[in-house]
C-alpha positions as CSV (number, residue, x, y, z in Angstrom):
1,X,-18.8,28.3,-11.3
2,X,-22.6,29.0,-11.6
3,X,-25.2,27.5,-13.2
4,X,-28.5,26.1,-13.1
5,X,-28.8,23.1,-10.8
6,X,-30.9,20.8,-13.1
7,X,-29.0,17.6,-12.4
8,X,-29.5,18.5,-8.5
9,X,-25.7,18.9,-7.9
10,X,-26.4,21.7,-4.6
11,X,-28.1,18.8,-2.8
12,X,-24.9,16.9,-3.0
13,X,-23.4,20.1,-1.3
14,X,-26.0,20.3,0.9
15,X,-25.5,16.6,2.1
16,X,-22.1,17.5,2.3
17,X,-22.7,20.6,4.6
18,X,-24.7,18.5,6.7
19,X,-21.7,15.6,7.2
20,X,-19.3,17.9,8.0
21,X,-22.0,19.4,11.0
22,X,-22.9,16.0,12.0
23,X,-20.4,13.4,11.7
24,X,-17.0,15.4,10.8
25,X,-16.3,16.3,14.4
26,X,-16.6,12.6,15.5
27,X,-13.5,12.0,13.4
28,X,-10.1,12.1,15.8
29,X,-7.9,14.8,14.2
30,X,-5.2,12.3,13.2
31,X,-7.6,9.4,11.9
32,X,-6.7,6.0,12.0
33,X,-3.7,4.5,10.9
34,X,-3.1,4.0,7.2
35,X,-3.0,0.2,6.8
36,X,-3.4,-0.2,2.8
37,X,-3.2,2.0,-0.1
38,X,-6.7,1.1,-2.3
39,X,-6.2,1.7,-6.2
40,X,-9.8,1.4,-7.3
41,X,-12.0,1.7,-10.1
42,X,-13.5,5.2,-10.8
43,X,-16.6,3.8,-11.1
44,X,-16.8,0.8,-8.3
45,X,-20.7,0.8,-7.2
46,X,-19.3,1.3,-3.2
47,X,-16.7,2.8,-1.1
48,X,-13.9,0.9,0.2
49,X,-14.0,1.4,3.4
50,X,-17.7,0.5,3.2
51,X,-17.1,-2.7,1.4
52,X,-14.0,-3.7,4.4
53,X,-15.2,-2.3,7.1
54,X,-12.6,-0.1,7.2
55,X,-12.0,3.0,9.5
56,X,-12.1,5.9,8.3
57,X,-8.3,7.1,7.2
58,X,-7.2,3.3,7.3
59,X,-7.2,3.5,3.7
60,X,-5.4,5.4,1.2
61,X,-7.6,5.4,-1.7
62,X,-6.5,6.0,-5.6
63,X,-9.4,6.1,-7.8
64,X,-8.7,5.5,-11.7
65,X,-10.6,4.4,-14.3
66,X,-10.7,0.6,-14.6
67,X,-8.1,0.4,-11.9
68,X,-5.8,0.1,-14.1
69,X,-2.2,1.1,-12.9
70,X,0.2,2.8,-15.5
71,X,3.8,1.4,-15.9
72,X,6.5,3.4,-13.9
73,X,8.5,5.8,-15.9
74,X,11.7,4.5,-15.6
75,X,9.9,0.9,-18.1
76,X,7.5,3.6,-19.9
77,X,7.8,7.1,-19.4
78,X,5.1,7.9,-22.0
79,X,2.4,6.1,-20.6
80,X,3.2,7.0,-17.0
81,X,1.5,9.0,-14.9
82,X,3.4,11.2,-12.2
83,X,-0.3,11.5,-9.7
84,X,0.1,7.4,-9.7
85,X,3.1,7.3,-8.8
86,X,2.9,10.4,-5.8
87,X,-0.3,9.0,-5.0
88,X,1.5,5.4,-4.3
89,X,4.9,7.0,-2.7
90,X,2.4,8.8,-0.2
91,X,0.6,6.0,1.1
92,X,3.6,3.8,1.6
93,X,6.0,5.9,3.0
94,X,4.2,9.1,3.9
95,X,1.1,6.9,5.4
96,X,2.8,4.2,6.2
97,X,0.6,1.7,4.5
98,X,2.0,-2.0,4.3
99,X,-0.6,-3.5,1.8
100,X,-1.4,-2.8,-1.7
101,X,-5.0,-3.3,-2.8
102,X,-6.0,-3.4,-6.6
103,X,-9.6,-3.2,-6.4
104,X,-11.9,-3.6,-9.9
105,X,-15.6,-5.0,-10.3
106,X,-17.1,-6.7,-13.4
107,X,-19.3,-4.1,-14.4
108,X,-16.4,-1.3,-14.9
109,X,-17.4,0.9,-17.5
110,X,-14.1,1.0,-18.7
111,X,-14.2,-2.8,-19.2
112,X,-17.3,-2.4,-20.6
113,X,-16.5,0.0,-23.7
114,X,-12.8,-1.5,-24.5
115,X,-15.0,-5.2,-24.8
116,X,-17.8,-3.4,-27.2
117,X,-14.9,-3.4,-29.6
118,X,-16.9,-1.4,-32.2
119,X,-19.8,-0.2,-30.2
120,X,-20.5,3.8,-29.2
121,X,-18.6,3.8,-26.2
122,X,-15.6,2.3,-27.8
123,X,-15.6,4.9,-30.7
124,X,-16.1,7.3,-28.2
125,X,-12.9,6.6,-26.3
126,X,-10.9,6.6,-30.0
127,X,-11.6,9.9,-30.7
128,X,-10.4,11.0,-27.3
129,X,-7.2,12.4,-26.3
130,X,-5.9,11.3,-22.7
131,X,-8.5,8.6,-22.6
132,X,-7.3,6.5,-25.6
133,X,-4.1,6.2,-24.4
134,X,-4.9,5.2,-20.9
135,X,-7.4,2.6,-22.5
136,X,-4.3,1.2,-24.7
137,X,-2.5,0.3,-21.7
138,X,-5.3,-2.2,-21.0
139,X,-4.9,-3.5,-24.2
140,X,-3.0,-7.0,-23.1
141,X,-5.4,-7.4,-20.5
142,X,-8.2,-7.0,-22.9
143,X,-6.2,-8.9,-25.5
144,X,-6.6,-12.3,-22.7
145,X,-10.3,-12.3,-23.1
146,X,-10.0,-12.3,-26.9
147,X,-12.0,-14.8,-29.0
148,X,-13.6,-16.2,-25.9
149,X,-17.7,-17.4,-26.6
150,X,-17.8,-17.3,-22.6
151,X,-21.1,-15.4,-21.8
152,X,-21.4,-11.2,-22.1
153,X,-21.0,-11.7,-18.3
154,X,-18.0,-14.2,-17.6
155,X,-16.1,-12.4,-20.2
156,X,-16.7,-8.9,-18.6
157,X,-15.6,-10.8,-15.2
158,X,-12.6,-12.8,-16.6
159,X,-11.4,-8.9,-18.2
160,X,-11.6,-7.7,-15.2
161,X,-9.7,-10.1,-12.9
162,X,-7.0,-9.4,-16.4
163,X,-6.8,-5.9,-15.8
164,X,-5.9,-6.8,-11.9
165,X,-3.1,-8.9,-12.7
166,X,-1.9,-6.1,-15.5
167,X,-1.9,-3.9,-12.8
168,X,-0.6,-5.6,-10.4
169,X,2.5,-6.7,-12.9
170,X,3.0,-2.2,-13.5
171,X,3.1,-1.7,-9.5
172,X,6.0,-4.2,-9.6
173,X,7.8,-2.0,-12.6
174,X,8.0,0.9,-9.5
175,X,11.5,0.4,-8.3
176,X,10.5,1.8,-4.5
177,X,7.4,-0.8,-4.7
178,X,9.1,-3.6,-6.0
179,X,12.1,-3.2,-3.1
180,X,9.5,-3.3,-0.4
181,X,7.9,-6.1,-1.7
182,X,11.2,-8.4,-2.3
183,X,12.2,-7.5,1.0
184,X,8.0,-8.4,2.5
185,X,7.6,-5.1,4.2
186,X,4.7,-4.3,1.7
187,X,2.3,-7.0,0.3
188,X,0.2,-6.8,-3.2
189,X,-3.4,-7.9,-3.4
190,X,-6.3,-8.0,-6.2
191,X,-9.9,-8.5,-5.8
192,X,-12.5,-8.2,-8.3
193,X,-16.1,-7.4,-6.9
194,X,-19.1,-9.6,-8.6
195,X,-21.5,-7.5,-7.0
196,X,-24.5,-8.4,-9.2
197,X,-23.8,-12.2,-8.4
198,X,-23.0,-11.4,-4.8
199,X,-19.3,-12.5,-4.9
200,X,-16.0,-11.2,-4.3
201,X,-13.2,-13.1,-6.3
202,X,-9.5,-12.3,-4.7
203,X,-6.1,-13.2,-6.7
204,X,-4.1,-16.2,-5.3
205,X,-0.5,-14.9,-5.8
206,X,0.6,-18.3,-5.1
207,X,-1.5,-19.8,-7.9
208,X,-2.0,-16.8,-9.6
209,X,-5.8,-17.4,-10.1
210,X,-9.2,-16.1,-8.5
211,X,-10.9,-17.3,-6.0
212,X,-14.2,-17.3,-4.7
213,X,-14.1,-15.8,-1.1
């Protein structure tokens, strides 16, 4: 589509043009191996593989808002989503992937708006169609945090880490997911980025709490 450029959208294709002249024939046609599949949040302030070190194509990245991982059709087939579900099926058995990283950060807008409760944002999201429904399926998360006098910031943290372990419970209602991961040929992480306070907080499965890394 045309238009005017007044938000300066053709420099992003121009900085695009000048990657793929640069630095896209440095990449090796097959790219690395796949080692996790990344389900991020939409709005996470840096890229994955910048944040691991990763190479690129070691990752197979999923980015949704808030992280937040629908439940499997076969326990809720109205709230789950079939590009989820692909997008997990590819990375595993397609790519080859053998880790599983949920991957949100304490200033998630999502977060953000579902803990305003009554504020713009949060109206906002009730009058909308696809995105009130995916924001209801982070309402046990958001639920946790409830009634807690922790400060604006600990609270936004602690809702965070929530919606990891929320999604992390939903991967385990895919049937595929949950085999690999019973029989250890595919492991589950979550890490919540604190990138304002210069800390990244991973999920102990063990414990099943965060830690400081």
């Amino acid at each position: 589509m045309n238009g005017t450029d007044e938000d300066g959208f053709d420099g992003l294709r121009e900085a695009a043009r000048s990657w793929c002249a640069e630095d896209g024939a440095a990449l090796s046609p097959a790219g690395a191996a796949c080692r996790a599949v990344v389900i991020a949040a939409s709005d996470l302030p840096v890229e994955a593989g910048a944040l691991t070190g990763a190479a690129p194509g070691a990752l197979y990245q999923l980015r949704l808002p808030g992280a937040l991982v629908p439940p499997s059709a076969e326990t809720d087939a109205e709230a789950a989503d079939a590009a989820v579900a692909a997008g997990l099926e590819f990375g595993l058995r397609l790519a080859g992937a053998r880790h599983v990283l949920v991957l949100t950060h304490a200033r998630c807008g999502l977060i953000g708006a579902l803990l305003e409760e009554s504020g713009e944002r949060a109206m906002a999201m009730a009058r909308s169609g696809s995105l009130r429904g995916w924001a209801a399926l982070a309402a046990p998360a958001i639920g946790r945090t409830a009634g807690s006098e922790a400060p604006e910031a600990d609270r936004r943290r602690f809702a965070a880490m929530e919606i990891v372990r929320l999604s992390i419970e939903n991967l385990l209602s895919y049937p595929f997911l949950l085999d690999a991961v019973l029989a250890r040929e595919v492991a589950l992480h979550g890490w919540c980025l604190d990138a304002e306070n210069g800390a990244l907080w991973t999920l102990d499965p063990a414990a099943d709490v965060f830690v400081r890394a």
